[in-house]
C-alpha angles and dihedrals in degrees: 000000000000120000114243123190117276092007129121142148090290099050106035095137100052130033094218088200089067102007091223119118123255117286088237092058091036087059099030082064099036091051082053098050091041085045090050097053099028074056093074102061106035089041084064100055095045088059091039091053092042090057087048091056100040099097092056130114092232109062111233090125107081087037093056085041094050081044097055085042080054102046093046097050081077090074107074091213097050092039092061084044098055085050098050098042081043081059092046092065119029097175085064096042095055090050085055095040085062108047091042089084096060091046123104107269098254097067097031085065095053091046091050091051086046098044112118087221106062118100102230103076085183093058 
């Protein structure tokens, strides 16, 4: 962790000198509110592409599909959609529960917090 001026392991949250917040935890929130609205449209065309490429012979379809499920689970909104619309079919929701352990960690982790199944609703 860097040293800013006036913090120390007390005060963390605030710097008392200038009363602003550290610049790591400004843009940390600032990436996180950018993340959770940039999620929506580019969500959208991962799924979009992924339905496009389903047919094919090579499957990149599900896997664009399961990577638009993972970017948009980023917006709160869009994340307790995709749960309750995972709830809504089951059939649909197993097929994802299996394939989310041979998926690179990053998704594997938003499927798992969308997932209809899991006990935390808030999560």
């Amino acid at each position: 962790m860097r040293h800013f001026p006036g913090m120390n392991s007390a005060n963390l949250r605030m710097d008392p000198a200038t009363n602003m917040k550290p610049p790591s935890l400004r843009w940390t929130r600032a990436r996180l509110r950018l993340l959770k609205w940039a999620a929506l449209p580019l969500a959208i065309l991962l799924a979009t592409l992924g339905a496009i490429t389903l047919p094919l012979p090579i499957p990149t379809g599900i896997v664009l599909i399961a990577l638009g499920l993972a970017v948009a689970a980023f917006n709160p909104r869009l994340k307790r959609w995709i749960r309750r619309t995972r709830a809504r079919f089951p059939v649909t929701n197993g097929k994802i529960r299996r394939i989310t352990p041979r998926l690179p960690g990053f998704i594997r982790r938003a499927l798992q917090r969308t997932d209809a199944r899991n006990g935390d609703p808030n999560s």
